[in-house]
KOLBATOR-856195 format. One line per 5 residues: their letters; for each residue x, y, z of C-alpha. Coordinates in nm, 4 decimals, decimal comma, padded with zeros to 6 digits. Layout:
BEGIN
A) X Y Z ~ ...
REM end
This chain:
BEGIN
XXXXX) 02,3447 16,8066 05,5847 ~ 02,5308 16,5057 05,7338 ~ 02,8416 16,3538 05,5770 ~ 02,8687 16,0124 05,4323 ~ 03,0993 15,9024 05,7670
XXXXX) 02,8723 16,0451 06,0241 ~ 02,5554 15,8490 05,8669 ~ 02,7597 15,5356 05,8469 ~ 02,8304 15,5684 06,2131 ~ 02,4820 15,6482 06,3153
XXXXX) 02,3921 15,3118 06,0642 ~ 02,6499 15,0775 06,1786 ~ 03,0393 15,1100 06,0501 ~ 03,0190 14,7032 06,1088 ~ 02,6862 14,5592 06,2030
XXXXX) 02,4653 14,2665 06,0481 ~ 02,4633 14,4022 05,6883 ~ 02,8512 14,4685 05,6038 ~ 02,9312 14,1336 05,7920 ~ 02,6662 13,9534 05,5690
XXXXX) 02,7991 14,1217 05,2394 ~ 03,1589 14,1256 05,3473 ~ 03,1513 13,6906 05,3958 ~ 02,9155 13,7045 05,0607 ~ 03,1846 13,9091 04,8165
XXXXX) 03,4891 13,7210 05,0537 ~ 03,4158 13,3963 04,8456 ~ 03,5448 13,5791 04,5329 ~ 03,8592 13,5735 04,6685 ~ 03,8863 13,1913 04,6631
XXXXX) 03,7848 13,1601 04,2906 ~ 04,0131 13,3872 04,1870 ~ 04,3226 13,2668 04,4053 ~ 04,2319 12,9178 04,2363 ~ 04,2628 13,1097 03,8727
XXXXX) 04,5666 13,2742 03,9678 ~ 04,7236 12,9541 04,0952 ~ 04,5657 12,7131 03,8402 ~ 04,8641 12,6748 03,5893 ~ 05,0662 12,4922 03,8637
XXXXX) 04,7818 12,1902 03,8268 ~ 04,6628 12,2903 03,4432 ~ 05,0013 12,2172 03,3565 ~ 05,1346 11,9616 03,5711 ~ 05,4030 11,7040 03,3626
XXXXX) 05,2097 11,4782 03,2374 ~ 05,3978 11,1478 03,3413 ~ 05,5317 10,9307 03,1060 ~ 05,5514 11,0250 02,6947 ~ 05,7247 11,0003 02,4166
XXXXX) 05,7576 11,0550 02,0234 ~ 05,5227 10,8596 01,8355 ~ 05,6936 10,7048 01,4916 ~ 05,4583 10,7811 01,2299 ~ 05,1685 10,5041 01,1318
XXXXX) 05,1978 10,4101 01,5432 ~ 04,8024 10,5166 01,5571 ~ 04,7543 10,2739 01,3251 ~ 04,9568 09,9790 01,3851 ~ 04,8949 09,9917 01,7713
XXXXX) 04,5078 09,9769 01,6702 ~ 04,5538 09,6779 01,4276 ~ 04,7759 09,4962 01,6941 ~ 04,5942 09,5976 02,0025 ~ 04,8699 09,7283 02,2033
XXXXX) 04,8530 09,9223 02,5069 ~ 05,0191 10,2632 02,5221 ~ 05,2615 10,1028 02,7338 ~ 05,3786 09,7926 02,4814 ~ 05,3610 10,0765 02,1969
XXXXX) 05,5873 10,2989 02,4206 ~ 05,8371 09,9677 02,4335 ~ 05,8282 09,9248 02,0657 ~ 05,8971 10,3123 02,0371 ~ 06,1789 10,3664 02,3276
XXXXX) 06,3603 10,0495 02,3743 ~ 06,5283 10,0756 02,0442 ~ 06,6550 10,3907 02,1432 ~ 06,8020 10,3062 02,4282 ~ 06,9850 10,0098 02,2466
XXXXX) 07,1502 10,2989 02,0778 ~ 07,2157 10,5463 02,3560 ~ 07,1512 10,4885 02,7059 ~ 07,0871 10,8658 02,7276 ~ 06,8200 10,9504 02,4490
XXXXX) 06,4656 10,9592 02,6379 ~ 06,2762 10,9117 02,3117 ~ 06,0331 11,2045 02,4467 ~ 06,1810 11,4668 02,1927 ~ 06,3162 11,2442 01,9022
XXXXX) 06,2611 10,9229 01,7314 ~ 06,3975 10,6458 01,4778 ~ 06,3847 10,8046 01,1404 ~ 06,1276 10,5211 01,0179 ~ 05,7589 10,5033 00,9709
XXXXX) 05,5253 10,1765 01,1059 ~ 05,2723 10,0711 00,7496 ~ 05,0465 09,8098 00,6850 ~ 05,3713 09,5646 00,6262 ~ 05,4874 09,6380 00,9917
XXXXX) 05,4920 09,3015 01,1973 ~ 05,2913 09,3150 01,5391 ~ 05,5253 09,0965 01,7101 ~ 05,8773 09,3864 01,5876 ~ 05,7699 09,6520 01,3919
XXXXX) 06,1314 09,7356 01,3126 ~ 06,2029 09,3975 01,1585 ~ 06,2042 09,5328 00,8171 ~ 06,5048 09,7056 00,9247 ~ 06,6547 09,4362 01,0209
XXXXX) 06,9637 09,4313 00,7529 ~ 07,0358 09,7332 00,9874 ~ 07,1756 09,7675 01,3676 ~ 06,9233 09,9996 01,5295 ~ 07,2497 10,2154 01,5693
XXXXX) 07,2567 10,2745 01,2402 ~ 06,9147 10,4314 01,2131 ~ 06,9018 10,7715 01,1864 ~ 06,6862 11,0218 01,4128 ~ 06,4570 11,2701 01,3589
XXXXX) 06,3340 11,5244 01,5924 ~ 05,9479 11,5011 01,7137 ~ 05,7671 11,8076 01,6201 ~ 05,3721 11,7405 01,6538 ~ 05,3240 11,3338 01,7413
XXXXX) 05,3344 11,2258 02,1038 ~ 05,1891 10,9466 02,2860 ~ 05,0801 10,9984 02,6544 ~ 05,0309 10,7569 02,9182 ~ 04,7790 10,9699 03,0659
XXXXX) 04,6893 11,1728 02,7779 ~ 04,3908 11,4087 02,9066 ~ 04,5457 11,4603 03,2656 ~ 04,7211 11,8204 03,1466 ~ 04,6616 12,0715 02,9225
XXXXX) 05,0210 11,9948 02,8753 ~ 04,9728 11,6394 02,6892 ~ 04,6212 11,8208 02,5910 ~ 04,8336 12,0370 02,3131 ~ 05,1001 11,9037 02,3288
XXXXX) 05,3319 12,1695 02,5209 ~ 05,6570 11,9483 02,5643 ~ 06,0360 12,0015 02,3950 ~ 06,0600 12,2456 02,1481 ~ 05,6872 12,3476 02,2626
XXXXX) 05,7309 12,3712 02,6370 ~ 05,7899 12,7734 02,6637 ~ 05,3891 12,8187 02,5558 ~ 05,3025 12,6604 02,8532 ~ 05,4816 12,9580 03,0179
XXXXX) 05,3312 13,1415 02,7452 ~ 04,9419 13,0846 02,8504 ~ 05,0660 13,2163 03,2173 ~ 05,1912 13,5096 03,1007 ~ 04,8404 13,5636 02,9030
XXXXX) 04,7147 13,5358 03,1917 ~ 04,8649 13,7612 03,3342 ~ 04,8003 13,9816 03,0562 ~ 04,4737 14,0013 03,1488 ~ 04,4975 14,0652 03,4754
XXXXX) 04,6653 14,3675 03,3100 ~ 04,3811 14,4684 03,1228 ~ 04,1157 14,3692 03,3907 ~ 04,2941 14,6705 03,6088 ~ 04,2207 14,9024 03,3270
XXXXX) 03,9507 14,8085 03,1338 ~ 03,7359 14,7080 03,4097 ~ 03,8577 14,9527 03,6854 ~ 03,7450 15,2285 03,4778 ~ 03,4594 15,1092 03,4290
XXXXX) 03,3859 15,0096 03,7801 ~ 03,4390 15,3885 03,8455 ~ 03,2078 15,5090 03,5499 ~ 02,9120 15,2378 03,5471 ~ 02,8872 15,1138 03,9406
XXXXX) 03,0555 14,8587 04,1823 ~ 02,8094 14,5993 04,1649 ~ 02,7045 14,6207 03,6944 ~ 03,0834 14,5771 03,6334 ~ 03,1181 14,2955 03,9409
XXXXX) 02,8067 14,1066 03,7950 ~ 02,9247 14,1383 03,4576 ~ 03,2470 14,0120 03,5540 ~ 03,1485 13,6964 03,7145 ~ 02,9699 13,6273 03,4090
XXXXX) 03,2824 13,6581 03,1851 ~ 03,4898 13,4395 03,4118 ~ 03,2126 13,1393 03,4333 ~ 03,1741 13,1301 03,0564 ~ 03,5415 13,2146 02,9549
XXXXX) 03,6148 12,9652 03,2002 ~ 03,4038 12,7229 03,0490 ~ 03,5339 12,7548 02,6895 ~ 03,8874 12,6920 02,7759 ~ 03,7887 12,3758 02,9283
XXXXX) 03,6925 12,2451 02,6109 ~ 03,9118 12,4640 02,3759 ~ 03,9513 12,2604 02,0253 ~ 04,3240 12,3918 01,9727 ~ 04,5223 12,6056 02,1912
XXXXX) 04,4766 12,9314 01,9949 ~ 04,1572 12,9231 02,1247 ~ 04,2289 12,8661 02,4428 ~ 04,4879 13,1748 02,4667 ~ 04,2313 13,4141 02,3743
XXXXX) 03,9863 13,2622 02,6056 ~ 04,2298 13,2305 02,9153 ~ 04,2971 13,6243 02,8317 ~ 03,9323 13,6877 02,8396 ~ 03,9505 13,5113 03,2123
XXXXX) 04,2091 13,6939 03,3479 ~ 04,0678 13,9962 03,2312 ~ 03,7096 13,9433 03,3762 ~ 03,8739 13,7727 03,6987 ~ 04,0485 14,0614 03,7740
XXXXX) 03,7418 14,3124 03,7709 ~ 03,5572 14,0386 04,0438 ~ 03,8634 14,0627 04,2584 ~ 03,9357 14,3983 04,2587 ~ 03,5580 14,5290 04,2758
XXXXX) 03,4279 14,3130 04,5352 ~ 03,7183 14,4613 04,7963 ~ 03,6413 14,7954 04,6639 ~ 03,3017 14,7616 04,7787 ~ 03,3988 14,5874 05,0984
XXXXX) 03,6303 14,8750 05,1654 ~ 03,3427 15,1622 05,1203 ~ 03,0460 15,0029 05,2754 ~ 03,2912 14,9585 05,6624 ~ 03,3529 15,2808 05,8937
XXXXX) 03,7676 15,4179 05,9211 ~ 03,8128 15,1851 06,1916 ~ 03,6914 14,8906 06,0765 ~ 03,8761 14,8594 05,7456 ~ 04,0403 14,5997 05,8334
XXXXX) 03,8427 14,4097 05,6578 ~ 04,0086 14,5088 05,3515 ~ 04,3146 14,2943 05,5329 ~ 04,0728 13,9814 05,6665 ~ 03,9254 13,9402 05,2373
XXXXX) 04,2674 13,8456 05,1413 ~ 04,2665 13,5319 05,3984 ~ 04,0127 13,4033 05,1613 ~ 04,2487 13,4523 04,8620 ~ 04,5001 13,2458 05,0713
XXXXX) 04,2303 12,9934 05,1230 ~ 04,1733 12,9287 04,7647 ~ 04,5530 12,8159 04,7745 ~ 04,5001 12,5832 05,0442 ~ 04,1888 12,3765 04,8729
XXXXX) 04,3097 12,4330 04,5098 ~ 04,5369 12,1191 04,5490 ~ 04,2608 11,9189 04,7301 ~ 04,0645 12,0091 04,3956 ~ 04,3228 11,8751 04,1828
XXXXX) 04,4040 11,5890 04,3824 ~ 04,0397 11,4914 04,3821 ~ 04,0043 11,5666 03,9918 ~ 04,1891 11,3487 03,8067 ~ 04,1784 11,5983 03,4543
XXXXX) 04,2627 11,9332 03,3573 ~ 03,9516 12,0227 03,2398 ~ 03,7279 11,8994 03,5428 ~ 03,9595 12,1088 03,7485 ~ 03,9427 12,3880 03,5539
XXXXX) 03,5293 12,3600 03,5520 ~ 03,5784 12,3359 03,9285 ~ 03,7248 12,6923 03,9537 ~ 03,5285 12,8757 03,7215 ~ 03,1524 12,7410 03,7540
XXXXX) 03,1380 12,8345 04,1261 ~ 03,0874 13,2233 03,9733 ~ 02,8074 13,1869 03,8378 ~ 02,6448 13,1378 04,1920 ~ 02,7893 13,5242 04,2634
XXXXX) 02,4884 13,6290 04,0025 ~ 02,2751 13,6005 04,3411 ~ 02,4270 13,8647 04,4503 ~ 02,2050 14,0538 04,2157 ~ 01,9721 14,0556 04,4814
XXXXX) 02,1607 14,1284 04,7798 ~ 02,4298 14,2723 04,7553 ~ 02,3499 14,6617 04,6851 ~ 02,5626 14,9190 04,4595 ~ 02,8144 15,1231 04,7060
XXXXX) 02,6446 15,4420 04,8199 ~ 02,9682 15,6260 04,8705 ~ 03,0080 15,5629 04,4862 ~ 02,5933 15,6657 04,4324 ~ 02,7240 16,0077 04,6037
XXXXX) 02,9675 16,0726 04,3368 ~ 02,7456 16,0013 04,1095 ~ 02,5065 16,2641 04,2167 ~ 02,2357 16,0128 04,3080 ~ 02,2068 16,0841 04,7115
XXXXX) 01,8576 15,9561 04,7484 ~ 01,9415 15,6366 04,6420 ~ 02,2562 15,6121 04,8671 ~ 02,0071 15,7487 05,1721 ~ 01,8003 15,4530 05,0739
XXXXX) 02,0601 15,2386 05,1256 ~ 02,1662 15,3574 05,4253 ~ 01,8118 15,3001 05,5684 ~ 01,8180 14,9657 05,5106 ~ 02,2054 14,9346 05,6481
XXXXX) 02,0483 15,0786 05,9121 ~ 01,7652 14,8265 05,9560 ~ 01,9627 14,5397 05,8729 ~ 02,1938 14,6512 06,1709 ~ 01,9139 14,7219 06,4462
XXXXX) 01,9952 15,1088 06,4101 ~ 01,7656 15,3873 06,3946 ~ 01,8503 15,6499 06,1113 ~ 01,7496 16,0169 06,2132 ~ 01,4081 16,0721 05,9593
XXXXX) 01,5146 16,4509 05,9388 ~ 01,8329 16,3091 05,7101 ~ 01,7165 16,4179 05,3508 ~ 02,0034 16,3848 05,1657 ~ 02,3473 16,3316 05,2224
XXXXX) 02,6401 16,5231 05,1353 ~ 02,7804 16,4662 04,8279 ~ 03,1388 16,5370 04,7139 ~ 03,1629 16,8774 04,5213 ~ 03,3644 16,7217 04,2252
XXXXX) 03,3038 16,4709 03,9724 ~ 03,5175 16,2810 03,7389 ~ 03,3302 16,1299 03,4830 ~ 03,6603 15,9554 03,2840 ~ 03,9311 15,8789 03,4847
XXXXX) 04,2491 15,8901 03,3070 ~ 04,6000 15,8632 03,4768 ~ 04,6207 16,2465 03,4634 ~ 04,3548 16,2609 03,7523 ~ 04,6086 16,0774 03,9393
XXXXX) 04,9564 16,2868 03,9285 ~ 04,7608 16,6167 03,8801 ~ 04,8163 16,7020 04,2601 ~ 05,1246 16,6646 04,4512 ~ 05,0401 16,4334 04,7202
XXXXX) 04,7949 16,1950 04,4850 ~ 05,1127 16,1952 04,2509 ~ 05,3684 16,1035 04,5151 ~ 05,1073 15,8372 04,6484 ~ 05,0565 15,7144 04,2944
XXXXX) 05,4209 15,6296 04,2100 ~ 05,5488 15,4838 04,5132 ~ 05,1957 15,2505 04,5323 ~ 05,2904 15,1569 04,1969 ~ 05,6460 15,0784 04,2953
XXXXX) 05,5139 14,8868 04,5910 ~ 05,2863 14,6210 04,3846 ~ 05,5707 14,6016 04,1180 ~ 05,7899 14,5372 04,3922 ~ 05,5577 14,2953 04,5764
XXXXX) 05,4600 14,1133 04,2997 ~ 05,7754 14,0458 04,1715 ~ 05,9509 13,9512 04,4765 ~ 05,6328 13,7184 04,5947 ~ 05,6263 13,5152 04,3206
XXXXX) 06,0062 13,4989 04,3007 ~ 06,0408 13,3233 04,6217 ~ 05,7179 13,1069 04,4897 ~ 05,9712 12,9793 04,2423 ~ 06,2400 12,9492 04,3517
XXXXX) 06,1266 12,7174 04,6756 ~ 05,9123 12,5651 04,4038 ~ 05,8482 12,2153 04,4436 ~ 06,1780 12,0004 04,4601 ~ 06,0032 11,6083 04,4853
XXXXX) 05,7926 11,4928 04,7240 ~ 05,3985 11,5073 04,7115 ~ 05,2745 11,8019 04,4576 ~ 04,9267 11,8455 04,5906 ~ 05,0855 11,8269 05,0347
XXXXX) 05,3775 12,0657 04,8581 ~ 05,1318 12,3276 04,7320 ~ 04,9099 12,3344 05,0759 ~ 05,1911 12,3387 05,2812 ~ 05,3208 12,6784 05,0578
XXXXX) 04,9548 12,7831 05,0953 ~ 04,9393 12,7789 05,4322 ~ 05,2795 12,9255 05,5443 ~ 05,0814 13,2909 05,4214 ~ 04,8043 13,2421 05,7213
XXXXX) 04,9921 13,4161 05,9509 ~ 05,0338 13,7196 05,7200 ~ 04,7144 13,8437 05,7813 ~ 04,6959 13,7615 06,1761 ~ 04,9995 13,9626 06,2236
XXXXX) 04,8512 14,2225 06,0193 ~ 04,5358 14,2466 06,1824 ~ 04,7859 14,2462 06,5269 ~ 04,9940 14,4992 06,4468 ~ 04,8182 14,7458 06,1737
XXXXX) 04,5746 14,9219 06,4339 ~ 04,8463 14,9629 06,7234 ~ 05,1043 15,1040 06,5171 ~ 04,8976 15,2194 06,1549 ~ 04,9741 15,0996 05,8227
XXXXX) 05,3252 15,2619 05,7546 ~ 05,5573 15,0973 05,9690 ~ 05,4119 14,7572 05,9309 ~ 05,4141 14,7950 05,5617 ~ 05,7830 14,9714 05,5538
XXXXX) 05,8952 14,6754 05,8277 ~ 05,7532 14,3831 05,6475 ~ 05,9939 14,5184 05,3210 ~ 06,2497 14,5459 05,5169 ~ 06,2702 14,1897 05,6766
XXXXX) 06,2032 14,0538 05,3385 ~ 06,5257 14,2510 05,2176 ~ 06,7529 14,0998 05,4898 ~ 06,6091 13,7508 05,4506 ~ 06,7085 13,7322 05,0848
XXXXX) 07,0449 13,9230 05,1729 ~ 07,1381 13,6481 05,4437 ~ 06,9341 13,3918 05,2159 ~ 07,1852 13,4422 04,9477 ~ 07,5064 13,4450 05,1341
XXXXX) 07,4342 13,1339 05,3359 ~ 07,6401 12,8237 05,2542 ~ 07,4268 12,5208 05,0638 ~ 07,5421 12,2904 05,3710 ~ 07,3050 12,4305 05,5922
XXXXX) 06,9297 12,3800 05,3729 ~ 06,7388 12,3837 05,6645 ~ 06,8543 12,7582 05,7671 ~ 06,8517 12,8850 05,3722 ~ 06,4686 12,6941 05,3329
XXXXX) 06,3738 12,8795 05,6826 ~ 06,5007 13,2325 05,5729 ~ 06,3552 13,2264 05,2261 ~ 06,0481 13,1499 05,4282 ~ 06,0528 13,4257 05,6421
XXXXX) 06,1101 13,6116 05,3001 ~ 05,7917 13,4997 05,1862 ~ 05,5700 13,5811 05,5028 ~ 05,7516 13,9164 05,5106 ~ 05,6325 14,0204 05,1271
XXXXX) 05,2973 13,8204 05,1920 ~ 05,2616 14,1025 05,4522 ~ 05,3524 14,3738 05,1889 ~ 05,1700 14,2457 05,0011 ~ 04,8090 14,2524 05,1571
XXXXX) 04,9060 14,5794 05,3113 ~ 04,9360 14,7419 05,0192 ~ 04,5727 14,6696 04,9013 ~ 04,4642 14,8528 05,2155 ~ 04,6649 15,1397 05,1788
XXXXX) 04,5897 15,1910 04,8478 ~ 04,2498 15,2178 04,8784 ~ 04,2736 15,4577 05,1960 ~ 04,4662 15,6753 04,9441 ~ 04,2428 15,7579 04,6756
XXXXX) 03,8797 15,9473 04,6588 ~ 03,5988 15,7567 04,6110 ~ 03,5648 15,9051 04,2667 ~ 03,8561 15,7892 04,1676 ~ 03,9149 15,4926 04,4086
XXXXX) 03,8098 15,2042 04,1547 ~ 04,0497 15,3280 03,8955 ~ 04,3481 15,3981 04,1450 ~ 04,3267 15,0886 04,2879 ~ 04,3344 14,8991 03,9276
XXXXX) 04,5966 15,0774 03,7459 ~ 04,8436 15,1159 04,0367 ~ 04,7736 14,7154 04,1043 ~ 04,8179 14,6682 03,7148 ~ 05,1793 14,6682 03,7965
XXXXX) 05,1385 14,3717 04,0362 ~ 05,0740 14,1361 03,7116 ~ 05,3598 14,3431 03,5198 ~ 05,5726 14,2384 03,8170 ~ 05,4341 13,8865 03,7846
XXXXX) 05,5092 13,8393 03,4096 ~ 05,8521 13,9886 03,4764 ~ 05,8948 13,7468 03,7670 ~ 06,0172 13,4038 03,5979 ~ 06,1961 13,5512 03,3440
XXXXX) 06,4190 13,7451 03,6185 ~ 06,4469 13,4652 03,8427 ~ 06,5779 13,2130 03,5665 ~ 06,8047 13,4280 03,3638 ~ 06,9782 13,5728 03,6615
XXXXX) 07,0141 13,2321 03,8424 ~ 07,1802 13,0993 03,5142 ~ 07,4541 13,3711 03,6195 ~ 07,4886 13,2938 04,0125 ~ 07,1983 13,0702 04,1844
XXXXX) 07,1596 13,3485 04,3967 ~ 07,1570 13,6783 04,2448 ~ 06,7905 13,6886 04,1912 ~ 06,8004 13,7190 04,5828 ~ 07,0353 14,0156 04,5744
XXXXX) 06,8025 14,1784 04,3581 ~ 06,4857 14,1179 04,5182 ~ 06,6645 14,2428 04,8762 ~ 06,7481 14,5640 04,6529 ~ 06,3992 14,6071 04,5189
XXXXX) 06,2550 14,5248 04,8772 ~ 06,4795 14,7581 05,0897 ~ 06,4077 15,0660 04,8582 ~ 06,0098 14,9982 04,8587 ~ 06,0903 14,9784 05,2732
XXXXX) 06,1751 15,3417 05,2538 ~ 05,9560 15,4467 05,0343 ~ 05,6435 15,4064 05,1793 ~ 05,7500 15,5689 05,4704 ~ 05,6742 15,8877 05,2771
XXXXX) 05,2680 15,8184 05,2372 ~ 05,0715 15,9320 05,4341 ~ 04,9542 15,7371 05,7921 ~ 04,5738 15,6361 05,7506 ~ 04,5084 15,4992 06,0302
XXXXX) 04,1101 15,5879 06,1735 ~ 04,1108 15,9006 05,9180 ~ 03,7738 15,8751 05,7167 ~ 03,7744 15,7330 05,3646 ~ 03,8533 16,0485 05,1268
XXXXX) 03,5952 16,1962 04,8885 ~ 03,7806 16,4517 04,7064 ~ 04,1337 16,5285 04,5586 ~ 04,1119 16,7392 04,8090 ~ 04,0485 16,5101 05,1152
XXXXX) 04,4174 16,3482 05,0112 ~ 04,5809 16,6597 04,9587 ~ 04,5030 16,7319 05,3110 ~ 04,5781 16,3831 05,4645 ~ 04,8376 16,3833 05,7757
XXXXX) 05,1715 16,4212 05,5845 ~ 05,4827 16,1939 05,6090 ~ 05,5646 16,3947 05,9008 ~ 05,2861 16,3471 06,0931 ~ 05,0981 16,6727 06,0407
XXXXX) 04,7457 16,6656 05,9880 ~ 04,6127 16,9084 05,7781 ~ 04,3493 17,2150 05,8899 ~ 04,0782 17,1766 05,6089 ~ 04,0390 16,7973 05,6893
XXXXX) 04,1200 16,8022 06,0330 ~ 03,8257 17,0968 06,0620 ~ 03,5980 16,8849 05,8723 ~ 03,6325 16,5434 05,9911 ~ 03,7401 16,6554 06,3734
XXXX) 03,5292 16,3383 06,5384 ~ 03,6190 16,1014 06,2688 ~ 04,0084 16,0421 06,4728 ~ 04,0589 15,7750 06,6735
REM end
């Protein structure tokens, strides 16, 4: 009986059908970019506000005055007083009633010196002058309120978490393509209920809900782009993630073109309810119908990979080998069990941490100082292109180690020197936190690759989604790092992050080198993976000895 590799070569490893499915399940990774980004335009300030005085409703609807005469009446007292009170986060201790004149409200008070008024703080009445362009002036997240707009990211974020889990496993237990339908589903409807969330309670626990289910489209659909491809053309699994980048580049044409919060945020989640199509032609992974036992239906497939890709599958194939183990519930265990899958697991994990938290770091601290938000944003979009170019370059010339250990290490100096140079030179400091950011971009995509390489298919889905859960620990970590240590010395959070990057440099010098080796089946198939020193071992080399490049 034929292996699963040697069928996929006589089928195509890259033909007609993977190219049509890979471009298909690509778009997924320019909805969920556009999630993962979405807070920057969800929650952009919302221009001009201030503290309403109570009975302002009122009074400006019996006078007619615009939010901007109502915001004079309201702030220009205040700055009688004090030059430096805003009047977003406290008001005039007084309260507009029937009595109040149109032409000055606070000539009742008149016996007084606005000076002498006292001040209250504003807990839940502000006036916007563009009151539905946020979600920010939508529930009112300003002053004392401000941190839940950090809050809902970290949600987020939060569900990203339990996407990895929840979903992974069941990815691994139920199918590629059930848990990748479902999933799609969740996001278009969760997506839809935030929009119009009636108080922001509800839209926490729907936002979770999207996070969650966005995670299981982004990690499944790569999963399944990474098992349908031959060893030497995943690749791929590098290319997908230019799609992710591209959903950074048009978010901010999205925003700029949608003028509220909630007609972008429609924008970004409708577009996955299209992805139900896939229903119908996309089919379930046949490496993962192997595990599974079910090796007609993954012959089937084949077949019609086969047809799809103007090959001719031998008719004397009547079943396929199937791995020899099966792991119907996952669990952590599965992955440290072994020596090799547990020395994979915890440096992958350390990676994504590490990637994750240093990425979004530099996001933050570059940020955006002035200028034009939405040309800001593309322009920080588009500096990660040339990530995956000099990935797809440099990964099959010199394998996935020493790009991935390289691109940690250049991040490392960059924030060393980064953090060292003096603030008269901007232009050198902005350039080397740049080269920061391309350097972990690289890391970053890299280590979606490798991970995947490193796991057996009956336990890839899972592997994948709890070592990448610590990519969304990393990012709810992120801001909290950045700010507190910057309050210390601006740039300490750059020491830290060229610690963190220089270790992760090293460590993934000690996985193993993946390069053109078949996809692995079994705990055993990684167990006997070339070795850190280059050694390839006899069971899989015997096995697999025309799979090498």
């Amino acid at each position: 009986m034929p292996s699963f590799d040697e069928v996929l070569k006589e089928a195509g490893e890259f033909g007609r059908f993977q190219k049509r499915i890979f471009f298909l399940l690509s778009q997924t990774g320019i909805t969920f970019s556009s999630l993962y980004a979405s807070v920057v335009f969800l929650g952009r300030a919302p221009g001009n506000f201030w503290c309403r005085i109570p009975g302002a409703a009122e009074l400006s609807e019996r006078c007619g005055w615009t939010l901007q005469e109502e915001r004079n009446f309201t702030v220009l007292p205040l700055h009688l007083r004090n030059e430096s009170v805003s009047g977003e986060c406290e008001r005039l201790d007084v309260t507009w009633d029937a009595s109040a004149s149109c032409a000055s409200p606070l000539a009742r008070y008149g016996n007084h010196s606005t000076g002498s008024l006292p001040l209250a703080p504003c807990h839940d009445n502000w006036g916007y002058e563009q009151p539905h362009s946020s979600m920010v002036s939508e529930y009112d997240l300003v002053c004392g309120n401000a941190w839940m707009l950090d809050l809902s990211q970290a949600i987020l974020n939060l569900g990203f978490l339990a996407g990895a889990f929840i979903l992974g496993y069941a990815a691994d237990r139920y199918g590629r393509i059930p848990i990748y339908l479902l999933s799609c589903l969740g996001v278009g409807i969760s997506g839809i209920i935030v929009a119009f969330s009636p108080n922001f309670t509800v839209f926490m626990i729907f936002r979770f809900l999207q996070g969650m289910f966005g995670k299981g489209t982004w990690m499944t659909c790569y999963v399944i782009v990474t098992e349908i491809v031959g060893s030497d053309q995943r690749i791929v699994g590098i290319v997908i993630q230019m799609f992710f980048t591209l959903g950074i580049i048009i978010l901010p044409g999205i925003a700029y073109l949608i003028p509220t919060w909630q007609g972008i945020q429609l924008a970004i989640s409708l577009p996955n309810f299209l992805f139900l199509l896939y229903y119908w032609v996309v089919p379930e992974s046949p490496r993962w119908l192997l595990t599974r036992k079910k090796g007609e239906k993954a012959l089937k497939i084949m077949r019609n990979i086969a047809k799809h890709n103007g090959k001719f599958l031998s008719p004397h194939y009547s079943e396929i080998t199937v791995s020899n183990e099966e792991v119907s519930n996952p669990s952590f265990l599965d992955l440290v069990r072994t020596p090799q899958m547990r020395r994979n697991t915890l440096i992958l994990m350390y990676a994504w941490f590490t990637s994750a938290l240093i990425y979004q770091g530099l996001v933050m601290r570059l940020g955006i100082i002035g200028g034009n938000l939405y040309l800001d944003f593309f322009i920080s979009g588009a500096v990660e292109l040339p990530a995956a170019f000099l990935i797809i370059v440099t990964i099959d010339r010199f394998g996935r180690r020493l790009p991935f250990a390289m691109s940690n290490i250049v991040a490392s100096i960059a924030c060393l020197i980064t953090a060292f140079l003096p603030e008269d030179i901007p232009w050198l400091k902005t350039t080397l936190a740049t080269l920061g950011r391309l350097s972990i971009t690289i890391a970053f995509e890299v280590v979606y690759l490798v991970n995947s390489e490193l796991y057996p298919t009956t336990l890839r889905n899972f592997g994948v989604s709890l070592c990448s859960s610590l990519c969304d620990l990393g990012g709810i970590i992120a801001p909290f790092l950045l700010f507190r240590l910057a309050a210390i010395w601006l740039e300490l959070p750059l020491i830290i992050f060229s610690i963190l990057a220089a270790v992760c440099g090293l460590l993934v010098l000690l996985l193993p080198e993946t390069k053109g080796i078949p996809l692995p089946e079994t705990v055993e198939d990684v167990e006997q993976l070339p070795s850190h020193f280059g050694k390839c071992g006899k069971k899989r080399k015997q096995r697999d000895t025309n799979s090498y490049i």
